[in-house]
C-alpha positions as YAML, in Angstrom:
chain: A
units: angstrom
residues:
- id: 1
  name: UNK
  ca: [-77.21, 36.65, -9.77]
- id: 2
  name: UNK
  ca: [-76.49, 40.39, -8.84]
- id: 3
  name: UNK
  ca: [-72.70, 40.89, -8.48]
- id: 4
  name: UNK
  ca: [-71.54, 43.80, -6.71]
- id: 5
  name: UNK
  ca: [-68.25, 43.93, -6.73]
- id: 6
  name: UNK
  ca: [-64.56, 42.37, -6.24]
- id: 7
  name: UNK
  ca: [-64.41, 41.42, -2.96]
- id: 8
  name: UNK
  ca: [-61.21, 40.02, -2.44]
- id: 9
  name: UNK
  ca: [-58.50, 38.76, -4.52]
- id: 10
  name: UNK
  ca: [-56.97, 35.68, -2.45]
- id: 11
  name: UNK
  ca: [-53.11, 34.96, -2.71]
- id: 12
  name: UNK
  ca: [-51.94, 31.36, -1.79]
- id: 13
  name: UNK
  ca: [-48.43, 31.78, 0.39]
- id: 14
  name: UNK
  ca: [-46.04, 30.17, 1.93]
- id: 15
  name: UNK
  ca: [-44.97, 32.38, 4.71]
- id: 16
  name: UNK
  ca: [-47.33, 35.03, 6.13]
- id: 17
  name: UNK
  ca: [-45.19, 37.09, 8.21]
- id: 18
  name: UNK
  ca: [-42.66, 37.04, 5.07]
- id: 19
  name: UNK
  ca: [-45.58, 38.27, 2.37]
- id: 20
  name: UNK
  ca: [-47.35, 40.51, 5.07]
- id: 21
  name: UNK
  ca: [-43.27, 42.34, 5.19]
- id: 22
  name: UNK
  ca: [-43.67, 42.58, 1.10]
- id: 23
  name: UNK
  ca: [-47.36, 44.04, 0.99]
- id: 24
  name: UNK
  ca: [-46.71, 46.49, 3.75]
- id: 25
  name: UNK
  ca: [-43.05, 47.71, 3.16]
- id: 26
  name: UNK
  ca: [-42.90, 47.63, -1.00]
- id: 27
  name: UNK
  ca: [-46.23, 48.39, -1.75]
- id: 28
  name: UNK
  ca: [-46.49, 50.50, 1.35]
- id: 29
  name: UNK
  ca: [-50.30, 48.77, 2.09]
- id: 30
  name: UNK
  ca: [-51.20, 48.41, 5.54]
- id: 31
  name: UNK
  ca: [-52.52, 44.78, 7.05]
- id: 32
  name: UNK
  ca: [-55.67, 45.64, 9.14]
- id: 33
  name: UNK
  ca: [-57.04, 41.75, 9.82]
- id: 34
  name: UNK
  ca: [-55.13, 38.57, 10.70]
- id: 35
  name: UNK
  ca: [-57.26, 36.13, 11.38]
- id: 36
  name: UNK
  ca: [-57.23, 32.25, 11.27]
- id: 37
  name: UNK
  ca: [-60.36, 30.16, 9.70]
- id: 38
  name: UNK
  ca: [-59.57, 26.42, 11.52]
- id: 39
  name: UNK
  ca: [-62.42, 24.75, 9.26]
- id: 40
  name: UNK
  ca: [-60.56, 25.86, 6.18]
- id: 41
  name: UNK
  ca: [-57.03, 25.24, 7.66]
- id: 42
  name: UNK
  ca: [-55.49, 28.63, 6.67]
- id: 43
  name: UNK
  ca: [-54.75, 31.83, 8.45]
- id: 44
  name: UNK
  ca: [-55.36, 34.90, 6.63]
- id: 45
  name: UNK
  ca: [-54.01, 38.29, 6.19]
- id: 46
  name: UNK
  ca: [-56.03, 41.72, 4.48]
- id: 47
  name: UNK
  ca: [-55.10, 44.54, 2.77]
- id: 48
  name: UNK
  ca: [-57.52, 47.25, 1.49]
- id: 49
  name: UNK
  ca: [-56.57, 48.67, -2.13]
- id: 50
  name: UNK
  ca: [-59.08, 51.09, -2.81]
- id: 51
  name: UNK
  ca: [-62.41, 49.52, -2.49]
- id: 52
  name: UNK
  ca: [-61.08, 45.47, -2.87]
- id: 53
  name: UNK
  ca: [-59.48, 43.43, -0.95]
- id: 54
  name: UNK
  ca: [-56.00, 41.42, -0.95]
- id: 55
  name: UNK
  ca: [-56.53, 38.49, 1.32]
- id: 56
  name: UNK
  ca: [-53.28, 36.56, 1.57]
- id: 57
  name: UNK
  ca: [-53.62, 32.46, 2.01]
- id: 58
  name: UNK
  ca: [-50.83, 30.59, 4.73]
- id: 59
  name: UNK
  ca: [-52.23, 26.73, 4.75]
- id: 60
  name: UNK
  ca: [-52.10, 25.68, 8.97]
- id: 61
  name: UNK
  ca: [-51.74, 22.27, 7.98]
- id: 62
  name: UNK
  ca: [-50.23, 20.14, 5.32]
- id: 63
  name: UNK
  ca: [-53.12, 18.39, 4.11]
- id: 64
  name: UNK
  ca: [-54.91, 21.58, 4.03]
- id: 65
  name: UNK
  ca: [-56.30, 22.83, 0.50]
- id: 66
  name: UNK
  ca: [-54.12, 26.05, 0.29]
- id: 67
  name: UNK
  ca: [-51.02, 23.82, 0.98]
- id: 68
  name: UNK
  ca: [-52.61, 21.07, -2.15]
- id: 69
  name: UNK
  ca: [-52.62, 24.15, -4.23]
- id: 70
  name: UNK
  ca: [-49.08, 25.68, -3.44]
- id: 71
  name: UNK
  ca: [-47.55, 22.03, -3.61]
- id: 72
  name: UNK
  ca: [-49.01, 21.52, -7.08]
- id: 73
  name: UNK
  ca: [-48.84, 24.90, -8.77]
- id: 74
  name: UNK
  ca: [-46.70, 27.30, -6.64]
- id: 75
  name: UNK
  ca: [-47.53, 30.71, -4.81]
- id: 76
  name: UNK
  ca: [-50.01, 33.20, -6.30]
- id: 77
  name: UNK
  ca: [-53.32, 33.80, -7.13]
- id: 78
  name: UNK
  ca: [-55.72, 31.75, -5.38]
- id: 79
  name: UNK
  ca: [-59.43, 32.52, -6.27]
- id: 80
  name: UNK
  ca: [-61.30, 35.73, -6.88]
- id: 81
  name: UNK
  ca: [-64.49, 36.38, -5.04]
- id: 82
  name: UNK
  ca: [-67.21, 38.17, -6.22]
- id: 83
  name: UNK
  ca: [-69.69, 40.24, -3.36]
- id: 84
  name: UNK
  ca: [-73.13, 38.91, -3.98]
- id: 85
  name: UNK
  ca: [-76.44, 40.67, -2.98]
- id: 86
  name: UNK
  ca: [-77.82, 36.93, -1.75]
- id: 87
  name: UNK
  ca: [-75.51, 34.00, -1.71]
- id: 88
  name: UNK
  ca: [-78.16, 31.73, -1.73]
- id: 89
  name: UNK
  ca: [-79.89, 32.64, -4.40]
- id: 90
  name: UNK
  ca: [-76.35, 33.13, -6.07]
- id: 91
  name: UNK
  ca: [-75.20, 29.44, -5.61]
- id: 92
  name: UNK
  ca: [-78.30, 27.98, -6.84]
- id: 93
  name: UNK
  ca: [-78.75, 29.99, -10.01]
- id: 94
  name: UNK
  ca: [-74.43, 29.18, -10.97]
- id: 95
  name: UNK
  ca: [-75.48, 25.29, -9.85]
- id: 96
  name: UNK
  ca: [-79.13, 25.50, -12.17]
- id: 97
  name: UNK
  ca: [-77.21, 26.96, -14.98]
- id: 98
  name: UNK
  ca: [-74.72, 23.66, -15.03]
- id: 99
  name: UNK
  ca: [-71.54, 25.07, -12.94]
- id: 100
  name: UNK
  ca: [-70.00, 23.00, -10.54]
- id: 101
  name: UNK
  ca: [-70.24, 23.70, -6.57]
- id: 102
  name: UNK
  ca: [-67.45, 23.15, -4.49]
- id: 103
  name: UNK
  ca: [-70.04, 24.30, -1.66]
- id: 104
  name: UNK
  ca: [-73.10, 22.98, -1.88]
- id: 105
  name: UNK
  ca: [-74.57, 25.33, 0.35]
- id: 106
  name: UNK
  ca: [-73.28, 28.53, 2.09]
- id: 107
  name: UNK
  ca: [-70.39, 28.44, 4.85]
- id: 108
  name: UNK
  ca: [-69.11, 30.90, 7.01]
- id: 109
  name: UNK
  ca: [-65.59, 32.47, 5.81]
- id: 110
  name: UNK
  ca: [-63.06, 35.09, 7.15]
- id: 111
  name: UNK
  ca: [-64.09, 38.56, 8.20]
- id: 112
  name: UNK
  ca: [-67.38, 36.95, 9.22]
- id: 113
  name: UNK
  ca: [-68.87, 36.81, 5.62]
- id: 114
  name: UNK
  ca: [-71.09, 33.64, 4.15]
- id: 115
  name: UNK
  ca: [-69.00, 32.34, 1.32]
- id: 116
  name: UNK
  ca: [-69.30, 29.50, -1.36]
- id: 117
  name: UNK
  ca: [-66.91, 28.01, -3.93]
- id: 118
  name: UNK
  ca: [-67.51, 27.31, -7.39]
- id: 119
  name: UNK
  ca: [-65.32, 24.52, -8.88]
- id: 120
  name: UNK
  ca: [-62.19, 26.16, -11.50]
- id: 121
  name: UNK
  ca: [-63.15, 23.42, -13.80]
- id: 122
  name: UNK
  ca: [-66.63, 24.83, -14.94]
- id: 123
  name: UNK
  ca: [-65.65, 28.58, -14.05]
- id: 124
  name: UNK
  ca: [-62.49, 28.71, -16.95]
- id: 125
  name: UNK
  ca: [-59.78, 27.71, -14.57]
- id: 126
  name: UNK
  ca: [-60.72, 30.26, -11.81]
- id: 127
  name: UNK
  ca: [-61.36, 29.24, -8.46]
- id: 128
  name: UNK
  ca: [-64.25, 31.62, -7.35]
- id: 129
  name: UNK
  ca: [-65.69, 32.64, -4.32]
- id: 130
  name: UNK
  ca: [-69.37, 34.04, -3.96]
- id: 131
  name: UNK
  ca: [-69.22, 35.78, -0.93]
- id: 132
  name: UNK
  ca: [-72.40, 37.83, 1.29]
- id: 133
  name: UNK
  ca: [-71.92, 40.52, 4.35]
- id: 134
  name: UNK
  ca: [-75.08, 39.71, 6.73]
- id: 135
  name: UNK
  ca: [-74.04, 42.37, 8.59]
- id: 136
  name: UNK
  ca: [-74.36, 45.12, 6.30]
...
C-alpha cells in the first residue's frame, strides 16, 4: 500500500452550523465545502489546515452511522483517512493481510473522492478511511 498522506481527519457532530461557528470564529479556519453525501446519511463540512483536512460529520438521519456513533460514544473524532496512490489495490492488500473491510470494494465519498472503510476492530480502535482523487 503506498500512503501519501492525511487526508482528512473526520469529526462526528451534533450541530453543523454550531461547530462550523467554532472552527471558523476560534480557530479563525475558513469552511470552503458543505456538502451532503445521502448514501452515507451525513452532511459534511471542510476546513483546510495546512495540507489536511478537517471534515466535520452532522448524521441526516437517526439511524444513520454518524448518529450510532455520537449516541454511543459522544462527539469527536470520527475516523482518519489516509490518501492512497490506488484504492483498489489498497483495500485488497489491508483485506489479504487479515484486516477487516467495512467496504468491500471502493465507494464514492465527499469531495468526489473513491473511499473505503476498514473496520476499528482490526485497525486498533481507529475507524479508517482509504481514500483516492481520480481526478488528480
Amino acid at each position: 500500500m503506498q500512503t501519501t498522506h492525511i487526508e482528512h481527519i473526520g469529526i462526528a457532530v451534533k450541530n453543523l452550523d454550531e461547530s462550523i461557528r467554532f472552527y471558523e470564529d476560534i480557530l479563525g479556519l475558513k469552511c470552503y465545502n458543505i456538502e451532503e453525501v445521502a448514501d452515507q446519511k451525513v452532511k459534511t463540512a471542510f476546513f483546510m489546515v495546512g495540507q489536511t483536512k478537517i471534515e466535520l460529520l452532522e448524521s441526516t438521519a437517526e439511524d444513520g452511522p454518524v448518529a450510532k456513533f455520537i449516541e454511543k460514544r459522544g462527539e469527536g473524532i470520527h475516523h482518519i483517512a489516509f490518501a492512497v496512490a490506488d484504492i483498489e489495490k489498497s483495500l485488497e492488500h489491508a483485506v489479504d493481510k487479515g484486516i477487516q473491510a467495512i467496504d468491500q470494494k471502493p465507494r464514492k465519498g465527499a469531495e468526489g473522492l473513491d473511499i473505503a472503510f476498514l473496520h476499528p476492530k482490526s485497525t486498533f480502535g481507529v475507524l479508517t478511511e482509504l481514500c483516492e482523487d481520480k481526478n488528480k
